[in-house]
Biopython code that builds the backbone (N, CA, C, O; Angstrom):
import numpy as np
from Bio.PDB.StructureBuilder import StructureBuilder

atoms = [
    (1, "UNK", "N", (3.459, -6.519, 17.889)),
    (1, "UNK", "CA", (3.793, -5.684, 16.747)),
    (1, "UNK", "C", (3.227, -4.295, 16.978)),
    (1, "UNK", "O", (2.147, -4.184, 17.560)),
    (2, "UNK", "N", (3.753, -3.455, 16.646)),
    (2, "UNK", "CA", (3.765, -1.963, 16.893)),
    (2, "UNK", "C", (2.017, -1.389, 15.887)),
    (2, "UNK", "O", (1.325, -2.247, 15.340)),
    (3, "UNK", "N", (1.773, -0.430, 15.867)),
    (3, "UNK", "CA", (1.130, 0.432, 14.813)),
    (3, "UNK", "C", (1.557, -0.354, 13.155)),
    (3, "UNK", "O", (2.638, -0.698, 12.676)),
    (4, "UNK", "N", (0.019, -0.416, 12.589)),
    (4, "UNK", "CA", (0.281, -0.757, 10.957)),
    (4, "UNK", "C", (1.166, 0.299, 10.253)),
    (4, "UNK", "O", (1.755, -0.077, 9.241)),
    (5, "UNK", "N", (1.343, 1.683, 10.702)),
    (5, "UNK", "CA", (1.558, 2.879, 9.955)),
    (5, "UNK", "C", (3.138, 2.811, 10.351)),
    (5, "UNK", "O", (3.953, 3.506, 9.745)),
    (6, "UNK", "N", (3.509, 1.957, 11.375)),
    (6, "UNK", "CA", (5.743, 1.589, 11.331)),
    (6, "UNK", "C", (6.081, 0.633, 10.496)),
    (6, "UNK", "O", (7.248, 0.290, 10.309)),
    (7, "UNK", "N", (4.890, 0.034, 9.820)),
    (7, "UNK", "CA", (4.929, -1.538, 9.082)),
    (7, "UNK", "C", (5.762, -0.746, 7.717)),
    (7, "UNK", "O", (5.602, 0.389, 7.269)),
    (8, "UNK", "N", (6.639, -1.783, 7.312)),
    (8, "UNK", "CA", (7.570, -1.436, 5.705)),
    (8, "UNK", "C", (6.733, -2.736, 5.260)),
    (8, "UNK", "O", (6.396, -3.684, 5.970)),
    (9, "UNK", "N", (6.455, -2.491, 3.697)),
    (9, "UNK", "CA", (6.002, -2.967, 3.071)),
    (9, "UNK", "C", (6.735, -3.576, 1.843)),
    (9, "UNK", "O", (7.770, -2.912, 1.805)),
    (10, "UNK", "N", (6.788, -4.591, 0.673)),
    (10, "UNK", "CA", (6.801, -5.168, -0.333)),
    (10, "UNK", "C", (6.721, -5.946, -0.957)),
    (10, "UNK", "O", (6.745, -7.118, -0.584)),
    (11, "UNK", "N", (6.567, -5.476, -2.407)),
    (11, "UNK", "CA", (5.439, -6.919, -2.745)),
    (11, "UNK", "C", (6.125, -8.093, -2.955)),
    (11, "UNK", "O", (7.354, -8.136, -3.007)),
    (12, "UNK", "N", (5.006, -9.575, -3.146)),
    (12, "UNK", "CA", (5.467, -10.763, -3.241)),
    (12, "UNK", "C", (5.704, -10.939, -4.294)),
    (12, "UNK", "O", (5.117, -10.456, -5.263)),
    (13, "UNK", "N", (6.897, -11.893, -4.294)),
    (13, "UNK", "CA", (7.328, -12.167, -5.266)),
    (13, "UNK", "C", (5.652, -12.908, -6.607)),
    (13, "UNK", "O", (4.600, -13.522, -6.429)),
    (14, "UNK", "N", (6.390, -12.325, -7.781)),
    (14, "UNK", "CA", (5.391, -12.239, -9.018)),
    (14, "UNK", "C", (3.993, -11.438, -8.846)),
    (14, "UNK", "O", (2.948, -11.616, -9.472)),
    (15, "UNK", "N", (4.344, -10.272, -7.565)),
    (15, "UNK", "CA", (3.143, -9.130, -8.013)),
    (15, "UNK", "C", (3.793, -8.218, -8.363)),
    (15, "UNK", "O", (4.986, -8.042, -8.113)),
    (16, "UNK", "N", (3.070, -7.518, -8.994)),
    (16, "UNK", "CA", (2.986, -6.011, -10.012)),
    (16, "UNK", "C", (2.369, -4.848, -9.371)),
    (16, "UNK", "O", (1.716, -5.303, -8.433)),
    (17, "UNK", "N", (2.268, -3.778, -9.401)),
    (17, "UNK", "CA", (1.879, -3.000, -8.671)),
    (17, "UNK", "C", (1.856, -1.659, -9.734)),
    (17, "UNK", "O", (2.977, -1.441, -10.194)),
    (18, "UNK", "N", (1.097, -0.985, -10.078)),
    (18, "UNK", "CA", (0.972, 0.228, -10.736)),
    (18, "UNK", "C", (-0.503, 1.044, -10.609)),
    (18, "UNK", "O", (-1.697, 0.761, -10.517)),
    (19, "UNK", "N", (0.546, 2.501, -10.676)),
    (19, "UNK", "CA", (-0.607, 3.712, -10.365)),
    (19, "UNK", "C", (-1.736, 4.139, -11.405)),
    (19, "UNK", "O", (-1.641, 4.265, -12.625)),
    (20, "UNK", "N", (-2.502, 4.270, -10.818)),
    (20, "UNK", "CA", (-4.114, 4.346, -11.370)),
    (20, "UNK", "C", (-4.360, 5.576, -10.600)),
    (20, "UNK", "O", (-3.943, 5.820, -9.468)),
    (21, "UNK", "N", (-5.411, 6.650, -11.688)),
    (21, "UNK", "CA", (-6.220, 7.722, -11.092)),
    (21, "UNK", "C", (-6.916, 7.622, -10.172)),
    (21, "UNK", "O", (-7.276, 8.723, -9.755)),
    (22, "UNK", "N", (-7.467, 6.414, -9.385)),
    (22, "UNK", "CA", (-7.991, 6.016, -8.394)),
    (22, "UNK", "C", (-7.085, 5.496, -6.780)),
    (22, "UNK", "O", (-7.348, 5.496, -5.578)),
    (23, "UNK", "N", (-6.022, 5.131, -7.592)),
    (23, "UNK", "CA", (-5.028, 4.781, -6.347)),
    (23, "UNK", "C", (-4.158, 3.816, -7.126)),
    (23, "UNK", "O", (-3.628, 4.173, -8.178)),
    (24, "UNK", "N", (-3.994, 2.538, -6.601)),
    (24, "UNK", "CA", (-2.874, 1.347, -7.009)),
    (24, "UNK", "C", (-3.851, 0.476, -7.532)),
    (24, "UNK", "O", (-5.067, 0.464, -7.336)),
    (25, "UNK", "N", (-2.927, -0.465, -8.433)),
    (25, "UNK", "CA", (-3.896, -1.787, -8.868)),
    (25, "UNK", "C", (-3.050, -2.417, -9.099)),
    (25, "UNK", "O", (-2.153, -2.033, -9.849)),
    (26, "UNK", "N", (-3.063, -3.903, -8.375)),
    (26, "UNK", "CA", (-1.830, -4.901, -8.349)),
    (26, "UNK", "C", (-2.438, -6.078, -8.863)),
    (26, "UNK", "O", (-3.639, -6.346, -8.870)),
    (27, "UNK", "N", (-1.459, -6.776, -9.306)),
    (27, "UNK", "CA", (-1.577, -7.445, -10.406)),
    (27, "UNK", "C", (-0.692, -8.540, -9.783)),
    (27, "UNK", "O", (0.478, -8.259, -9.523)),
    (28, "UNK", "N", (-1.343, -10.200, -9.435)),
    (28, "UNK", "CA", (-0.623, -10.589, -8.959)),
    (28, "UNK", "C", (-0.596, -12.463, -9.923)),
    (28, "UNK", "O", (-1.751, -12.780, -10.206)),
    (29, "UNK", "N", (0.242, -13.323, -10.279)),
    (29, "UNK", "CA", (0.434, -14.393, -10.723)),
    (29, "UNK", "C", (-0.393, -15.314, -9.929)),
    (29, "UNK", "O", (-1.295, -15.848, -10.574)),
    (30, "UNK", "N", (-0.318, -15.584, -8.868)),
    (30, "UNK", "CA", (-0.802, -16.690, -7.656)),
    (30, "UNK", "C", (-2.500, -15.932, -8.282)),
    (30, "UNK", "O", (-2.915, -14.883, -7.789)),
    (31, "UNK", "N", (-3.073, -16.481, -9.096)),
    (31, "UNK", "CA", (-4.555, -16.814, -9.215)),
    (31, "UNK", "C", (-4.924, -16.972, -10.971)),
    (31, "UNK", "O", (-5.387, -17.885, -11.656)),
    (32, "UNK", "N", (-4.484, -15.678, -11.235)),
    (32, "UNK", "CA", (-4.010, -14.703, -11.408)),
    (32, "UNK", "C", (-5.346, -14.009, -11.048)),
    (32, "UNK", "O", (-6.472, -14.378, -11.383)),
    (33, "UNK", "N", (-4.871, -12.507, -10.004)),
    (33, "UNK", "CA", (-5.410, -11.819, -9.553)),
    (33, "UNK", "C", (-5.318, -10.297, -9.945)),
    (33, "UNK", "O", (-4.254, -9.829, -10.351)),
    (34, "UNK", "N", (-6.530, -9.486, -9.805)),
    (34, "UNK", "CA", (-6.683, -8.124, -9.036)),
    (34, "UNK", "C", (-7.135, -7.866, -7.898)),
    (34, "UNK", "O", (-8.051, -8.290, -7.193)),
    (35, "UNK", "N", (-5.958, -6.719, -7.791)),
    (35, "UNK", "CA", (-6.534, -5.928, -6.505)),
    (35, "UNK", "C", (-6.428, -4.582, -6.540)),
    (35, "UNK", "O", (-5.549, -4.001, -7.177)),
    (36, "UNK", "N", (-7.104, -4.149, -6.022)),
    (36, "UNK", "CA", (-7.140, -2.583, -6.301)),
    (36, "UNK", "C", (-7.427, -1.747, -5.155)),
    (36, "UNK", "O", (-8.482, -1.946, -4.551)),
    (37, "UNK", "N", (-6.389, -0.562, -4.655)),
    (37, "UNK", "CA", (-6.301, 0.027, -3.917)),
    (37, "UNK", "C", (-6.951, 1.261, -3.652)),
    (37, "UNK", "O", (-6.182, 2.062, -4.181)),
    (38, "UNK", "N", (-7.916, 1.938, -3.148)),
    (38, "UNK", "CA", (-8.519, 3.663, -3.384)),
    (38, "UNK", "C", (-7.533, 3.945, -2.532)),
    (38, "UNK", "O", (-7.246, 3.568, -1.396)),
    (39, "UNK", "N", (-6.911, 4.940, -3.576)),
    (39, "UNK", "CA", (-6.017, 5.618, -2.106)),
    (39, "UNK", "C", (-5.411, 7.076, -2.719)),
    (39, "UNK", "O", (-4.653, 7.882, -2.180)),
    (40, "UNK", "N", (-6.144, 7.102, -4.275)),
    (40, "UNK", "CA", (-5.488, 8.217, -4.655)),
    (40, "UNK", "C", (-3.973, 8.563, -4.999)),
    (40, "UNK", "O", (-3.613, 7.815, -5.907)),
    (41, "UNK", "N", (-3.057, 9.337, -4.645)),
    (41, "UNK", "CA", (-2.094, 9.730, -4.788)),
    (41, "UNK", "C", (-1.052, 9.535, -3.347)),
    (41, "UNK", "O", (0.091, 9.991, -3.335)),
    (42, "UNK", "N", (-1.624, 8.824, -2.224)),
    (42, "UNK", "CA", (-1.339, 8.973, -1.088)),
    (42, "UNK", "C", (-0.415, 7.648, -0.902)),
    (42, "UNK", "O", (0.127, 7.298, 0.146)),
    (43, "UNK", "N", (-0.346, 6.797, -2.535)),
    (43, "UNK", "CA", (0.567, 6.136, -1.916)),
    (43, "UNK", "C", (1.280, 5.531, -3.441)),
    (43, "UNK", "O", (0.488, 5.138, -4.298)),
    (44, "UNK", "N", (2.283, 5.496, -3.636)),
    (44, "UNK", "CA", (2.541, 5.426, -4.935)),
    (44, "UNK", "C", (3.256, 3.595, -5.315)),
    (44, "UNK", "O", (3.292, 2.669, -4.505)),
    (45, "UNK", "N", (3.581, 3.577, -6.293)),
    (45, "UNK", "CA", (4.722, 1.971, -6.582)),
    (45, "UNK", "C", (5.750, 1.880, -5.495)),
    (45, "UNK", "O", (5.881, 1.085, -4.564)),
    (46, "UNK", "N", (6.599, 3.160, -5.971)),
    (46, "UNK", "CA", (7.687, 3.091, -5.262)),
    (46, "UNK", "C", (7.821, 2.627, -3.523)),
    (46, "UNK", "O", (8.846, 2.088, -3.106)),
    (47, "UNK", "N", (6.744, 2.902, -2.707)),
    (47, "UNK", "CA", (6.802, 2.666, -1.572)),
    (47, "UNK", "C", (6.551, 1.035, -0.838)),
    (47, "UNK", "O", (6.670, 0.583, 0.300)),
    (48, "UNK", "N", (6.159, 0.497, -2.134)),
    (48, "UNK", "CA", (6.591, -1.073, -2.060)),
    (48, "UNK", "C", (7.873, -1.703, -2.300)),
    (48, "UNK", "O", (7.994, -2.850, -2.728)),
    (49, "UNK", "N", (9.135, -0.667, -1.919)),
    (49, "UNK", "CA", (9.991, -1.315, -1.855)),
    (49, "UNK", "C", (10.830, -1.363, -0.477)),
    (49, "UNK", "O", (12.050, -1.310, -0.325)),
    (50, "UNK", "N", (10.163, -1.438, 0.142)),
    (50, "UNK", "CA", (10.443, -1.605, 1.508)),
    (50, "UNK", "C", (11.241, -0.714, 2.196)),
    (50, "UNK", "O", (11.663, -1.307, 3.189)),
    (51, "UNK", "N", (11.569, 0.181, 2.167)),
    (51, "UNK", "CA", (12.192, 1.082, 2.649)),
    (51, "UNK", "C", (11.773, 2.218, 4.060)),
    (51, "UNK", "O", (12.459, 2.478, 5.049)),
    (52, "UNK", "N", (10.462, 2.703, 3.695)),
    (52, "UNK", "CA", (9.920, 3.298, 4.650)),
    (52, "UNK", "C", (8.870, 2.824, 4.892)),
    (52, "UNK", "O", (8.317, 2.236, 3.963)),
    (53, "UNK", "N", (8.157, 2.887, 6.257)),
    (53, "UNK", "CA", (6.714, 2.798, 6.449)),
    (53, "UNK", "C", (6.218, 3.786, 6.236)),
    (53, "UNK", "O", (6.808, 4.852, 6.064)),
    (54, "UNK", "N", (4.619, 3.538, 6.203)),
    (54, "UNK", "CA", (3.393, 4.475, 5.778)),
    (54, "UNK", "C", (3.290, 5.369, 6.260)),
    (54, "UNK", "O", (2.717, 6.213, 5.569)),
    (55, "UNK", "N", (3.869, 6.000, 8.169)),
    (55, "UNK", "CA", (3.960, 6.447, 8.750)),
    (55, "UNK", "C", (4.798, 7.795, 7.994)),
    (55, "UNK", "O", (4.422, 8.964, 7.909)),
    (56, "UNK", "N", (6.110, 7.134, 7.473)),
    (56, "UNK", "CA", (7.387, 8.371, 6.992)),
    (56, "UNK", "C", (6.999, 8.296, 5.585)),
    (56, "UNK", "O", (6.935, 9.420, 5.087)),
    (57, "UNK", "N", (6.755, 7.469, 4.884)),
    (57, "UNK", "CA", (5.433, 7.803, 3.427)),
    (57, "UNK", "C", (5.244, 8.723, 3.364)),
    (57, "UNK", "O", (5.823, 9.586, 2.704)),
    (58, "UNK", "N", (3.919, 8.840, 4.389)),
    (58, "UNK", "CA", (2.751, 9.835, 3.951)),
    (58, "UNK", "C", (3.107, 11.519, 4.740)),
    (58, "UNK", "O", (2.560, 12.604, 4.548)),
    (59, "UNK", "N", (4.339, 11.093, 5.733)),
    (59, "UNK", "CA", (5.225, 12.657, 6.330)),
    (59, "UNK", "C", (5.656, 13.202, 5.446)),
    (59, "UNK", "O", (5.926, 14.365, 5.745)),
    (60, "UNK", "N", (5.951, 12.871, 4.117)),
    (60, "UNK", "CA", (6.868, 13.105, 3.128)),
    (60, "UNK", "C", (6.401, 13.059, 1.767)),
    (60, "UNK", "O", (7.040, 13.222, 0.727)),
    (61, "UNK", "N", (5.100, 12.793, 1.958)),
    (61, "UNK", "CA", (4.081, 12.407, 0.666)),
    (61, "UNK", "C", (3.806, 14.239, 0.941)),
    (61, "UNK", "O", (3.786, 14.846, 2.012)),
    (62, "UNK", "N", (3.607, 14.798, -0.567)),
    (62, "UNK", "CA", (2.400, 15.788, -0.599)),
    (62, "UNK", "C", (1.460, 15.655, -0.800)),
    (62, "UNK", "O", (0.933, 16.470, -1.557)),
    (63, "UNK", "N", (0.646, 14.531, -0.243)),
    (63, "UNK", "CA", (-0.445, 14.076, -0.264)),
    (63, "UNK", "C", (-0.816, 14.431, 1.546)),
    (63, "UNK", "O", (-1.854, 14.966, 1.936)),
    (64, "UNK", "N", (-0.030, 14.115, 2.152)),
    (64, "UNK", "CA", (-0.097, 13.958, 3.152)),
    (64, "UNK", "C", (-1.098, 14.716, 3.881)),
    (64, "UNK", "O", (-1.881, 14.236, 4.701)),
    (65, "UNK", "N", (-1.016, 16.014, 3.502)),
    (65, "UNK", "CA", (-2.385, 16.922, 4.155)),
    (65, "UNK", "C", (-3.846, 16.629, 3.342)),
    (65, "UNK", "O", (-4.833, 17.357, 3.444)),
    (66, "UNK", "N", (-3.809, 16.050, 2.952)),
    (66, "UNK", "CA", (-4.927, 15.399, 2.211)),
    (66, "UNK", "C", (-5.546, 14.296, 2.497)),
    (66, "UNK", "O", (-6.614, 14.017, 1.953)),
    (67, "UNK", "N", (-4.836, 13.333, 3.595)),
    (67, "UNK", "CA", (-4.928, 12.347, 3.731)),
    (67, "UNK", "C", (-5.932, 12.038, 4.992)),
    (67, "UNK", "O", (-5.170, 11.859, 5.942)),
    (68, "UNK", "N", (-7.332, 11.886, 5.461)),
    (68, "UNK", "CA", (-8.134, 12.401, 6.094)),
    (68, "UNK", "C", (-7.529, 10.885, 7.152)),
    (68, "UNK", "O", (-6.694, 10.011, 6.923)),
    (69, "UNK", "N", (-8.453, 11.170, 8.351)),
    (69, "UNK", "CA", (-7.949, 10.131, 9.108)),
    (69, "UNK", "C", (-9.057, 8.449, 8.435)),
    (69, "UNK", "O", (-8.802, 7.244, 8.413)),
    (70, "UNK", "N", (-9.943, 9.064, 8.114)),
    (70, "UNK", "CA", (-10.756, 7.852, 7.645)),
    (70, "UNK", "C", (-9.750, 7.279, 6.770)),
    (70, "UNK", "O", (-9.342, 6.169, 7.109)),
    (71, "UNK", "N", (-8.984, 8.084, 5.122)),
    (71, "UNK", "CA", (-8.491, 7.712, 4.189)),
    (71, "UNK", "C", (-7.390, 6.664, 4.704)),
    (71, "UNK", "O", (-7.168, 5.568, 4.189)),
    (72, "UNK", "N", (-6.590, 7.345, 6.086)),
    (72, "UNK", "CA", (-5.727, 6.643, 6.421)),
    (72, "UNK", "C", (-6.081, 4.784, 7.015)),
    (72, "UNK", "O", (-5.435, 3.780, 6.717)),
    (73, "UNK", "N", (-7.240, 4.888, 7.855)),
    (73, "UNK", "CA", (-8.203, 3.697, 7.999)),
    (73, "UNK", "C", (-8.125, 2.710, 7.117)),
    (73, "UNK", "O", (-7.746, 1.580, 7.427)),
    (74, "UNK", "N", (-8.449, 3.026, 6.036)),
    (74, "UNK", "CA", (-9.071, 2.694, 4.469)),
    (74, "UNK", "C", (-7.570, 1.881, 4.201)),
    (74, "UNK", "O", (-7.505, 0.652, 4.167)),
    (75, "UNK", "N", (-6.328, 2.823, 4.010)),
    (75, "UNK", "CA", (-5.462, 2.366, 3.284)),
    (75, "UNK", "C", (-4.796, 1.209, 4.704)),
    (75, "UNK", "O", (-4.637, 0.024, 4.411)),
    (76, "UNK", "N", (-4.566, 1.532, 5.692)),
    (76, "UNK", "CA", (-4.058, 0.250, 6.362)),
    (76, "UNK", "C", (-5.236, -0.989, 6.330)),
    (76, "UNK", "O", (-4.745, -2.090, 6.083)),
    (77, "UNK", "N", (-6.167, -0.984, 6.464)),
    (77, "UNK", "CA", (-6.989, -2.173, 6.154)),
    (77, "UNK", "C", (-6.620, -2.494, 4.829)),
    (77, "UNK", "O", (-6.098, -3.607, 4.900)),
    (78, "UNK", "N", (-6.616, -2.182, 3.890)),
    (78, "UNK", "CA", (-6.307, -2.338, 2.603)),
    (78, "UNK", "C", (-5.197, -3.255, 2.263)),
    (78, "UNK", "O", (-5.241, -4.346, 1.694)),
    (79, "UNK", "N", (-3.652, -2.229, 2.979)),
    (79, "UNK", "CA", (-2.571, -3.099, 3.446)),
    (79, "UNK", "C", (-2.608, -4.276, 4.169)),
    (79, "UNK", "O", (-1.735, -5.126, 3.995)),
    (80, "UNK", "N", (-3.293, -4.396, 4.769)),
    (80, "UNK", "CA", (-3.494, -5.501, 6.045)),
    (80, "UNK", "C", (-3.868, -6.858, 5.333)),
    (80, "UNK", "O", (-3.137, -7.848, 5.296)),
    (81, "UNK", "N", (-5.485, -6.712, 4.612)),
    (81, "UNK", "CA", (-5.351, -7.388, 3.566)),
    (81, "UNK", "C", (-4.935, -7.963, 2.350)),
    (81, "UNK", "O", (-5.408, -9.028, 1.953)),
    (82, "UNK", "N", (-4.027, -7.289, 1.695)),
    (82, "UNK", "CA", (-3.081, -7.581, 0.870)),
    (82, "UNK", "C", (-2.049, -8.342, 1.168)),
    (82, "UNK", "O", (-1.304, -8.849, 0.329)),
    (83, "UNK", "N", (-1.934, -8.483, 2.609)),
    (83, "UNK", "CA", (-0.909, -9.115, 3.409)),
    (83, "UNK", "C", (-1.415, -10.391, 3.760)),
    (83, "UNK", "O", (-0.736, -11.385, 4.016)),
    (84, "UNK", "N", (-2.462, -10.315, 3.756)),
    (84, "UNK", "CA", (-3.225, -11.819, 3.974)),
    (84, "UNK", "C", (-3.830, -12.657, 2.979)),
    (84, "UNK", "O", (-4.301, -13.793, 3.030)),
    (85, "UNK", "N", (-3.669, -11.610, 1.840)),
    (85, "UNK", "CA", (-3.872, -12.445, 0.545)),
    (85, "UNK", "C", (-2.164, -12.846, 0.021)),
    (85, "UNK", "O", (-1.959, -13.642, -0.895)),
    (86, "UNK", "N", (-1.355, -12.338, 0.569)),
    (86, "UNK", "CA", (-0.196, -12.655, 0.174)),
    (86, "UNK", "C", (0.511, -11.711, -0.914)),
    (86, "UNK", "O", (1.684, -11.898, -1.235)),
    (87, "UNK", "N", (-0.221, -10.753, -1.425)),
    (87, "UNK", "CA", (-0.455, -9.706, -2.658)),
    (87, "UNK", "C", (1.128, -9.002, -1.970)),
    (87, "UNK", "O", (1.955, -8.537, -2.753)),
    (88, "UNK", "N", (1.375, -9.009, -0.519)),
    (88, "UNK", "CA", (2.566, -7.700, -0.084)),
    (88, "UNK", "C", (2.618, -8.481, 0.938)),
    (88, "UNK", "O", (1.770, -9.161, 1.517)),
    (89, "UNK", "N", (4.504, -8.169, 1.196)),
    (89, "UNK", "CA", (4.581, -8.593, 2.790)),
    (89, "UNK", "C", (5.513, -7.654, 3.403)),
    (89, "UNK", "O", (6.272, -6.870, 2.834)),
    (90, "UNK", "N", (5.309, -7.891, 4.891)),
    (90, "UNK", "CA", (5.807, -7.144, 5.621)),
    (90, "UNK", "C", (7.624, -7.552, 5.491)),
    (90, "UNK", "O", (8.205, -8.515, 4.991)),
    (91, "UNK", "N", (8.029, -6.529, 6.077)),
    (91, "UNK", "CA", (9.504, -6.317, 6.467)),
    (91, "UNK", "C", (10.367, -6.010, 7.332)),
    (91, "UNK", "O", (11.563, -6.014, 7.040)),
]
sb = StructureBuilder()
sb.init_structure("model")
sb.init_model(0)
sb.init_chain("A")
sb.init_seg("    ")
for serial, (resi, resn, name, xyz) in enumerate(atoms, 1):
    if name == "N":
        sb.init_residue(resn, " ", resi, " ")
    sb.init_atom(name, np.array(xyz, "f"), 0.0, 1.0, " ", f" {name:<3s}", serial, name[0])
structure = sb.get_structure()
């Protein structure tokens, strides 16, 4: 598998996903769970619908110059795990 940042993303079926001043906070049935994303503005609902990866996201995000290389770190681990909690899956 290529780079996390070509990965398309969306969520599993019966999660929720909405923006918070802090980043995302998903809301998922299977526990019932939280999870919560720091990520700021760098990544919104909409990009859980599988369409683009994080890569053409955040090219196209005006966040994007904002987005430090650590932040970027942060949010694919983030993703990565959400994927292993089942919270989002790949595409």
């Amino acid at each position: 598998m290529g780079s996390i940042t070509a990965t398309k993303y969306t969520l599993a079926p019966g999660t929720q996903v909405r923006q918070e001043d802090f980043g995302l906070l998903f809301y998922t049935m299977v526990g019932p769970r939280l999870y919560f994303v720091s990520c700021g503005n760098a990544l919104e609902p909409n990009f859980f619908k599988g369409k683009v990866s994080l890569d053409t996201w955040l090219s196209h995000c005006k966040a994007r110059n904002t987005v430090s290389k650590a932040r970027l770190l942060d949010i694919e681990k983030s993703l990565n795990q959400l994927k292993e909690k089942g919270v989002v899956l790949e595409c």
